[in-house]
C-alpha positions, 0 to 999 in steps of 0.5 A, spaced: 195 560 558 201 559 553 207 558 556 211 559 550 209 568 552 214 569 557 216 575 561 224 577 562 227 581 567 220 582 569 217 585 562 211 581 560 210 581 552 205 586 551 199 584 545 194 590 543 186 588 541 185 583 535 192 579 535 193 572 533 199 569 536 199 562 534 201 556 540 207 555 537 210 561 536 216 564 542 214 571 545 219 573 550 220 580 553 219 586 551 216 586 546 210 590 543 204 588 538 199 592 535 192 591 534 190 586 528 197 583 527 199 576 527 204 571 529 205 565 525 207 558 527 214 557 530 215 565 530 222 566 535 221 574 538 226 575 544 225 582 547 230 581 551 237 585 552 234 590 548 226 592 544 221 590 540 215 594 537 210 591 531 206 596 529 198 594 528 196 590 522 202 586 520 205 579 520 209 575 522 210 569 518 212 562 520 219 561 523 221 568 522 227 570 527 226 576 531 231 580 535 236 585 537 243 587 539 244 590 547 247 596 549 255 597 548 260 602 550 261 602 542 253 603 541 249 606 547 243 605 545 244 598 541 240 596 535 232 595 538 227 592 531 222 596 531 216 594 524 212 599 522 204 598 520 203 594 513 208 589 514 208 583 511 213 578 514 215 572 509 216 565 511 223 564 515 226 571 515 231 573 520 230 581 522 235 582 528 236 590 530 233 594 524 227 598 522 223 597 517 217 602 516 210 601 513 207 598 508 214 594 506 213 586 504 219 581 505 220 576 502 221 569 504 228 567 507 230 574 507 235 577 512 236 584 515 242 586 519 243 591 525 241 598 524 239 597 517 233 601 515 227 600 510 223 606 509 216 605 507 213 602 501 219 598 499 218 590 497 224 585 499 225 579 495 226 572 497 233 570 500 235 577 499 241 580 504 240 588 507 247 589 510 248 593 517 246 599 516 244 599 509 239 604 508 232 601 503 229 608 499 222 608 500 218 606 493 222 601 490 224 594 490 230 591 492 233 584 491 239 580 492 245 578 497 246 584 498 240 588 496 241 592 490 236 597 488 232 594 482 226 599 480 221 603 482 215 600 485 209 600 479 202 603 482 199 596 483 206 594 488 204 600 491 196 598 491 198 591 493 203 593 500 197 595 505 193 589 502 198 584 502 196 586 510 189 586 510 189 579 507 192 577 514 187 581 517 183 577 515 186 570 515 188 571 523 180 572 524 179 565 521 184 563 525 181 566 532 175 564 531 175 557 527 181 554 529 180 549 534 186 544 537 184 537 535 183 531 541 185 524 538 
């Protein structure tokens, strides 16, 4: 039993087939995760005062932060993070109360802020900063603190999105089946 998967207000983490969630990674709540996703070492999800859903097929990269802002007189329903199909999660990314569609990579140290939406087939770069309720085009790629539209994505950008996730898919099976705790 990992420890480190934790229910709140009686709401268990719930994992479809083929998941790797590494032992160090922290899941608490709800939260949702589709078939052949991963989350990698130190991963935070909090799905506590509102939701998370990881759709199938993504990755969640090392020290990554997942969360999202509860319900208020101001914002009835909050912001829940919801990630699309595709997605790859670069190493250290904040993403807290927004929506990022499918096939979407982001790169490492990135943040996306509440109600911020990334539509589909968009690439983020590295350290790059999306504002509250910025709003990402499909198609194009974005980079800096704040994000600005730089150009279209290219045919092999677009190529490369769902197979950025398939590479994962593949590295998280080793993972299941070949990674093995070592006694001293």
């Amino acid at each position: 039993m990992n420890k480190n998967i934790r229910s709140y207000r009686g709401i268990k983490p719930q994992f479809s087939d083929r998941v790797y969630i590494d032992p160090t990674a922290v899941i608490v709540g709800d939260v949702q995760i589709g078939a052949e996703s991963s989350i990698w070492p130190f991963v935070a999800a909090r799905g506590d005062v509102n939701f998370i859903r990881i759709g199938a097929r993504t990755n969640i990269q090392d020290s990554t932060v997942l969360h999202v802002t509860r319900t208020s007189d101001s914002n009835a329903d909050g912001y829940p993070l919801i990630i699309g199909d595709d997605v790859t999660v670069g190493h250290h990314v904040m993403l807290h109360g927004c929506d990022v569609g499918n096939r979407i990579l982001i790169g490492m140290s990135a943040v996306i802020m509440d109600g911020a939406v990334v539509e589909d087939d968009v690439i983020i770069g590295a350290g790059s900063l999306v504002p509250p309720g910025k709003q990402l085009r499909s198609g194009y790629l974005y980079v800096g603190s704040p994000v600005k539209e730089i150009r279209p994505l290219t045919a092999a950008e677009l190529a490369f999105l769902p197979q950025s996730a398939a590479n994962y898919v593949r590295l998280k099976e080793d993972y299941l089946t070949q990674v093995h705790p070592v006694s001293e």
